[in-house]
C-alpha positions in Angstrom: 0.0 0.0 0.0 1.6 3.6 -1.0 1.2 5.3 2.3 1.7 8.6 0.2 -2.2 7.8 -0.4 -3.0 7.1 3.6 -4.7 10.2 5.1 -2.7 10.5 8.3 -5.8 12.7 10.1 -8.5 9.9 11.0 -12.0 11.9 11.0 -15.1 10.2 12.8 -17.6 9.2 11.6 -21.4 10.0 12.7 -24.0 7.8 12.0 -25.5 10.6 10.3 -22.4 10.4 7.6 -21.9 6.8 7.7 -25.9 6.4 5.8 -24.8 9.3 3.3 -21.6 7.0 2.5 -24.2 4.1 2.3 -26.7 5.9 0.8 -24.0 7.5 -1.9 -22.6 4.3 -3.2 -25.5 2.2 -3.6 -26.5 4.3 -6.4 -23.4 3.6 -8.3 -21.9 0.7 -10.3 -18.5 -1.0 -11.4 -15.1 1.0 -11.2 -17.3 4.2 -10.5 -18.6 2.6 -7.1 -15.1 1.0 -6.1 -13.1 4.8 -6.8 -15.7 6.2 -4.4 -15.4 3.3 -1.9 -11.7 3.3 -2.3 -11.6 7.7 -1.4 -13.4 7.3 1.6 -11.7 4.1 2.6 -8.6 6.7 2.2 -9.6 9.6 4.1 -11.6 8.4 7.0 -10.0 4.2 7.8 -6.4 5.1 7.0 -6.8 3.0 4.0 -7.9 -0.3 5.7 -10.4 -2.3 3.9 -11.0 -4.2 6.7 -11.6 -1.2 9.1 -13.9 0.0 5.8 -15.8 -3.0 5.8 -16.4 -2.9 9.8 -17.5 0.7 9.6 -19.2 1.0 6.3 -20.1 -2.7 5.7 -18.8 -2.9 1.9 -16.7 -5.6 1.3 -13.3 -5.6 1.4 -12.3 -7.4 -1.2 -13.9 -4.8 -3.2 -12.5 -1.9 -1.3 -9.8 -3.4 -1.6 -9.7 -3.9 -5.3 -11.0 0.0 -5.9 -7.5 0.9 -3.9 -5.2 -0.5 -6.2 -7.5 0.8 -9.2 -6.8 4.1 -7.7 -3.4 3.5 -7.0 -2.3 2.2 -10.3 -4.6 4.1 -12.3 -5.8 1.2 -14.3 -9.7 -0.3 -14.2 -10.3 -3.6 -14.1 -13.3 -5.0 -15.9 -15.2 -8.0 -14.8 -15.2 -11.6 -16.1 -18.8 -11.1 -17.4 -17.7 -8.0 -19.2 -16.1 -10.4 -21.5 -18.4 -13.4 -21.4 -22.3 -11.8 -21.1 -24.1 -9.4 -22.8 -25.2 -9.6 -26.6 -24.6 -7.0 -29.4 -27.5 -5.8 -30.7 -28.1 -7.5 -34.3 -27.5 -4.1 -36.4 -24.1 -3.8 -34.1 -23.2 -7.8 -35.0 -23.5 -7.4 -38.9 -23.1 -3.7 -39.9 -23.4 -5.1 -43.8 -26.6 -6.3 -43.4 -27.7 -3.6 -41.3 -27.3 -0.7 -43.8 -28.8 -2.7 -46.8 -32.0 -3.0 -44.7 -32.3 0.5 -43.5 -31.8 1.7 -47.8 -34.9 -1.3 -48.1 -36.3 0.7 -45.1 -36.3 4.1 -46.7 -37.7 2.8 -50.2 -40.9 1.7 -48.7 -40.9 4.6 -45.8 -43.0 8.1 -45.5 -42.7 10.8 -43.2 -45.7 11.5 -40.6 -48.1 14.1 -42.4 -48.8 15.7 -39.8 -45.0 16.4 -38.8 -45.9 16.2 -35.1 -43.5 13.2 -35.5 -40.0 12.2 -36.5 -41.2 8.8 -36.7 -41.2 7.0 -40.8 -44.2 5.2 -41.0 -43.2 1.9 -43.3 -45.2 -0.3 -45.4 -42.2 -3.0 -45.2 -43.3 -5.7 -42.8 -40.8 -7.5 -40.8 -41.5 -10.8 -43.1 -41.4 -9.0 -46.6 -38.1 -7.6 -45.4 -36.1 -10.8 -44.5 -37.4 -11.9 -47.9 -35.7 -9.4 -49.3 -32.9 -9.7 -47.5 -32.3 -13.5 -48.4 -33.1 -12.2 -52.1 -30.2 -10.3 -52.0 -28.4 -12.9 -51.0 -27.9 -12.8 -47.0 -27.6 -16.3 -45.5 -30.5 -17.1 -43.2 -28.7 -18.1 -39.9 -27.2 -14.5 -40.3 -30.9 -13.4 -40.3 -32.9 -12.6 -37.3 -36.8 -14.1 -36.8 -39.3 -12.5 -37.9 -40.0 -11.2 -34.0 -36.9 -10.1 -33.5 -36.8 -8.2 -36.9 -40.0 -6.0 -36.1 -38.3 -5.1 -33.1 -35.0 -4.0 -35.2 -37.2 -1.7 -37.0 -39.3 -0.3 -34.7 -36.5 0.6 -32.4 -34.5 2.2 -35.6 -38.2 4.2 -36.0 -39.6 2.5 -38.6 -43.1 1.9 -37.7 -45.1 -0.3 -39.8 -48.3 1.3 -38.4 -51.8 2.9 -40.7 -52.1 6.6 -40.6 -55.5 8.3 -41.7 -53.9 11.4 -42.8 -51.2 9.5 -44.6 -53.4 7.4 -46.5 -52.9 8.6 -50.3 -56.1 9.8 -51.0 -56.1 7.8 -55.0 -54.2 4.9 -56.4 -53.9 4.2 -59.9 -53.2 0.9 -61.2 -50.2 2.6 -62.5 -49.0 3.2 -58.5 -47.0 0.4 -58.1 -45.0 0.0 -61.5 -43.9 3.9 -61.2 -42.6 2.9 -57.3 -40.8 0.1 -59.3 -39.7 2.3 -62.0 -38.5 5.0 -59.6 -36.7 2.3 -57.2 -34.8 0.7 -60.1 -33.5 4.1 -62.0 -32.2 5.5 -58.3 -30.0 1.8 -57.7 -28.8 2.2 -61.4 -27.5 5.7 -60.6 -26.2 4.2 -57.2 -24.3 1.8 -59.0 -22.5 4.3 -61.0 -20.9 6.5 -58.3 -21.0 9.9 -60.4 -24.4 10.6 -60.4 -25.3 13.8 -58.1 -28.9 12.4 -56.2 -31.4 15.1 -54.8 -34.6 15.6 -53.7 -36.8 18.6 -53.4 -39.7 20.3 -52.5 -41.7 23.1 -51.4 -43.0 23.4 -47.8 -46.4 25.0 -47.4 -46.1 28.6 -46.6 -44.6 30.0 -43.1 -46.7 32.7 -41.3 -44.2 35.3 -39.9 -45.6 36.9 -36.7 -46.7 36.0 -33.2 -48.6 32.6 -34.5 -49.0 29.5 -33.3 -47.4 26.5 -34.8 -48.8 24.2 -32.8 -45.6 23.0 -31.0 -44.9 23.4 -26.8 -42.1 25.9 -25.1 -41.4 26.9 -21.8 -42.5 29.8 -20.1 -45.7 31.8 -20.4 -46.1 32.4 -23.4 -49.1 33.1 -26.1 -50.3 33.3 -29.6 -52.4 33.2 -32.2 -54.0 30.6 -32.8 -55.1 31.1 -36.8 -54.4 33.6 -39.2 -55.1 37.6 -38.6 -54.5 38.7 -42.0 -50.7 38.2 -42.2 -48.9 40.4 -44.3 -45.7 38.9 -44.3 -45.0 35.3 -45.3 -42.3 33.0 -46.9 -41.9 29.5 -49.1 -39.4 27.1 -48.4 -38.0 25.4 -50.9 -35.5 22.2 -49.9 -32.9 20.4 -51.7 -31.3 17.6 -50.3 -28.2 15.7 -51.1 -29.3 12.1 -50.4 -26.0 10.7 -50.2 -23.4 13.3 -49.0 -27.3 14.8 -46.3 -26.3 18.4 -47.0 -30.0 20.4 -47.0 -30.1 23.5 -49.1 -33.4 25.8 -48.0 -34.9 28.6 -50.0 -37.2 30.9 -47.9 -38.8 33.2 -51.1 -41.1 36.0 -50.2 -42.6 35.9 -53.4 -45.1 33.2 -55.4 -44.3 29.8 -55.4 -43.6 29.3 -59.2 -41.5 27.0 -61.0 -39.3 30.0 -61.8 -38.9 29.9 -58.2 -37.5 26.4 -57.3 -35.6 26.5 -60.4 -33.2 29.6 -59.6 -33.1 27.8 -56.2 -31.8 24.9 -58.3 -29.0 27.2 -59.8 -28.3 28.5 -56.8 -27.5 25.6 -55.4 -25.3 24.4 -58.0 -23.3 27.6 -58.6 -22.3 27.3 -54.5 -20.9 23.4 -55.1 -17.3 23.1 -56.2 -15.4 22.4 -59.0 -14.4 19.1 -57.9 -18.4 17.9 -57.3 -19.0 19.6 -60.6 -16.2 17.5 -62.4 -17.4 14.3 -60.9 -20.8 14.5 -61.5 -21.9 12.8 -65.1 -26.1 13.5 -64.2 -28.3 14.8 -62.0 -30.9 13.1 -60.8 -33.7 15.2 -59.1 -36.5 13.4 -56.7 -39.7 15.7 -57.5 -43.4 15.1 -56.7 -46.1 15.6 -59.3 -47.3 19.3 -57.8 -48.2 22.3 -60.1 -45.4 24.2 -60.2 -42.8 21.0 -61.2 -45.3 18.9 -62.7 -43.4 16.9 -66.2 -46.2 18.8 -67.7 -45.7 22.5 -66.7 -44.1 24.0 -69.9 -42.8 26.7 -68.1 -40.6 24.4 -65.5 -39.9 22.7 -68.7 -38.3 25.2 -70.3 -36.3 26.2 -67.4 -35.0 22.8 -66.8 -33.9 23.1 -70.1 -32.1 25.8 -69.9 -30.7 24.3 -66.1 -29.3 21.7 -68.1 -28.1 23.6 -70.8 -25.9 26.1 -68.3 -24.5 22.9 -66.1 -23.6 21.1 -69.1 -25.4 18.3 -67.1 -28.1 15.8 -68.0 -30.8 16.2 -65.9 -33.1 13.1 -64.8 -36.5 14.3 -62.9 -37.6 11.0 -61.4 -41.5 11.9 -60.5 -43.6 10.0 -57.8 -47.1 8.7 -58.4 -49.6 11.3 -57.8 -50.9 11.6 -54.2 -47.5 10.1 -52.7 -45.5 12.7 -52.2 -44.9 11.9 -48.9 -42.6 9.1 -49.9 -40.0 11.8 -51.5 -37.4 11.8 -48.8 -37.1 15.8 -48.9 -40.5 15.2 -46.6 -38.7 13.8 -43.9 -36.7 17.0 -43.5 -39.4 19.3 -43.2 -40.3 16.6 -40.6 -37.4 17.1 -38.6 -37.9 21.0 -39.2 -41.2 21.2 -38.2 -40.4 19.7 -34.7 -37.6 22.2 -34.6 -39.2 25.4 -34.8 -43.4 24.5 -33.5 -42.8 25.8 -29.9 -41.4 28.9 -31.2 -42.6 32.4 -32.6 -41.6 33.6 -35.7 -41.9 37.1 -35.6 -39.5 38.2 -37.9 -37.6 36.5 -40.9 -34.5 37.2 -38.7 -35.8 34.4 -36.6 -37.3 32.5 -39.2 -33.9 32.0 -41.1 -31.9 31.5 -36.8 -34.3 28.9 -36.0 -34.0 27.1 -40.1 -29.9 27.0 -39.4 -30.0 25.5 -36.0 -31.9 22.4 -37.3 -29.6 19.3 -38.0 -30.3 16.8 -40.7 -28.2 13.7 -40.5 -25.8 15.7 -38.0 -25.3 18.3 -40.5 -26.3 22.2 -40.2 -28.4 23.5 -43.7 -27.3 25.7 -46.2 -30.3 28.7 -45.6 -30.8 31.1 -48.3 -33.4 34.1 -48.3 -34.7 34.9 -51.9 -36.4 38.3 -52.4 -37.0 38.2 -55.9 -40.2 39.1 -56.9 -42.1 36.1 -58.9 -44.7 36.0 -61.9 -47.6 34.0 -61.5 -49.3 31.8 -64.7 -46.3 32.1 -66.9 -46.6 29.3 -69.4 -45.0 28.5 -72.9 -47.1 28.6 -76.0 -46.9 26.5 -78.9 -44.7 28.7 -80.8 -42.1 29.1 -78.1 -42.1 25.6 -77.1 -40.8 25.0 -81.0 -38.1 27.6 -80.6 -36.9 25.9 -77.4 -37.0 22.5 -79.7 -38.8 20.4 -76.8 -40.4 17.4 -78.0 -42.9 15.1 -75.5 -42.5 11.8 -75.7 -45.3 10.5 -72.7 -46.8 7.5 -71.6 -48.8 7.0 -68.4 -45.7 6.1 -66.9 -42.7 8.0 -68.5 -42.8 11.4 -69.5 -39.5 11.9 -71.9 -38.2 15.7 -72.7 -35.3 15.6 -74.8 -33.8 19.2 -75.8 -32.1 19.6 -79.2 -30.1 22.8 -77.7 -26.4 22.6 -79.1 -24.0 24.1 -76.5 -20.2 24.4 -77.1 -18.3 23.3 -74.3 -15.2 21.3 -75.4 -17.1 20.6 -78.2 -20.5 20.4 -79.6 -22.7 18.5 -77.5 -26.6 17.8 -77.4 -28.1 17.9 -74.2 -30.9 15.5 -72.6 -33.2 15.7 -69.9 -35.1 12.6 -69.3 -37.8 12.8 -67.2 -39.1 9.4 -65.4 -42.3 9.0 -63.5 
């Protein structure tokens, strides 16, 4: 024993101090417990864990064991450290982990409602082993089919009905466009240079002393519904599904395709030369809404003309109508939404603080305010739509745009933008 560590002025000890010490270490555990044990044996039994065990009634062999912890400075872990104690499946086989949670997100939509963070799921815990074993995972790797529906709830995916998610229609069509989407975003998985987004606008943000429906502390009141606000804003989001990186728009102006599409540009002109030389396409998540419908001439045209200035092909993957929710840009405003509902946005100062303190994936957005003022109802006629050299190509489950422009980069080149819904 290193008598340097012996406390040489012996305190007593009062009954009153003696059920503190009791009291103290009972609510600890492991090497925690045995340093504590180990300071008072120290300070008040000269360093005796036998005098500590008649005075305190903890054993000595642990006192004893939590003095030379303290003396050498090294912990000593128990045998069932070693021996007990199961990784959780998702921790045992990483692989098979992540190719369930990409399954996951296929077949996953975010809570309407955003009150939640939760991804409601269609994948049941069955269907997903299946797939699993179709992609060839070995089934004693594999848990049960128990044991799986606890893997995903836990990870929040809930297989669970929600009235207000329910798509209101579904076309025969519904499922082959899912396929259709699922099978053009694994292609451009497979090829590495493809840039992968999503995007969307958010319905419109009241700013004042309203209501969004969320809790905070303190007293603290508002409006309840619209007063006649004068001041509002759009978000638009674009979301890098692979690198996580959010972009957000807030536009004070009409929600337009002209809109989404500078944010677009705006978006690309901030990424590097490097991501720009890597990137061979970009493929762009949309829903079927008015302002990027594969049918609005006017976000046509300026797609076009995106394409045109990136020397990119563009590939507009559309979801079925009246699933939306499934693009994954939805799960952001999600995680947005629980953000900011307890607060008050009274100004667009506080909109913007509030939209750069959200995280998604770990990461901090890229917030933008837009100011430009935005036509409503602008649309190409025929005439124009022959200058721009835009031929439609559509089925009910592809809608093809294929411009003729000639640009010169290097050389002369002819742009495409494919558009697949």
């Amino acid at each position: 024993m290193n008598t340097n560590m012996i406390s040489t002025n012996i305190q007593p000890l009062s009954a009153s101090y003696i059920e503190d010490f009791r009291l103290a270490a009972s609510q600890m555990t492991g090497a925690k417990k045995r340093l504590f044990q180990a300071t008072i044996a120290i300070k008040y039994c000269m360093g005796s864990a036998r005098k500590t065990e008649t005075l305190l009634g903890w054993s000595k062999y642990t006192v004893k064991l939590g003095l030379h912890e303290k003396r050498t400075g090294i912990t000593c872990l128990g045998g069932q450290k070693a021996r007990c104690g199961n990784l959780k499946w998702e921790d045992k086989y990483p692989e098979i982990a992540k190719a369930l949670w990409e399954l996951a997100n296929t077949h996953s939509q975010q809570d309407p409602t955003f009150r939640t963070t939760i991804s409601y799921t269609r994948l049941t815990a069955s269907a997903a082993l299946k797939h699993l074993q179709n992609m060839g995972f070995t089934k004693d790797t594999l848990p049960s089919p128990g044991t799986m529906a606890v893997i995903l709830n836990r990870n929040g995916y809930r297989l669970r009905p929600v009235v207000k998610a329910k798509p209101l229609r579904k076309i025969p069509e519904t499922d082959a466009i899912f396929a259709n989407v699922k099978k053009k975003d694994q292609q451009n998985i497979a090829k590495g240079d493809v840039k992968r987004l999503s995007m969307d606008c958010k319905a419109t943000v009241n700013i004042g002393e309203y209501s969004r429906g969320g809790k905070t502390r303190g007293y603290n009141q508002a409006f309840d519904h619209d007063m006649g606000c004068k001041e509002k804003y759009t978000p638009f989001g674009l979301v890098d599904e692979d690198s996580g990186l959010l972009n957000l728009f807030f536009g004070n102006s009409s929600k337009t395709s002209d809109f989404i599409v500078d944010s677009v540009q705006s978006w690309w002109d901030a990424s590097t030369l490097e991501e720009r030389a890597n990137c061979s396409l970009i493929q762009i998540k949309v829903d079927n809404g008015q302002e990027s419908s594969g049918r609005r001439t006017q976000f046509l045209k300026r797609m076009v003309e995106f394409a045109d200035y990136t020397g990119k092909s563009i590939q507009l993957l559309y979801y079925p109508p009246y699933h939306s929710k499934y693009n994954p840009i939805e799960r952001c405003w999600g995680i947005m939404e629980q953000h900011w509902n307890g607060a008050k946005l009274e100004d667009v100062e506080t909109m913007l603080k509030w939209a750069k303190s959200m995280t998604w994936k770990g990461i901090h957005p890229v917030v933008k305010l837009s100011q430009k003022v935005y036509q409503k109802g602008i649309s190409l006629s025929s005439a124009r739509q022959k200058t721009y050299k835009i031929t439609f190509k559509i089925n009910i489950y592809t809608e093809i745009i294929t411009t003729k422009n000639k640009v010169i980069l290097s050389a002369l080149i002819i742009k495409h933008v494919d558009l697949h819904c």
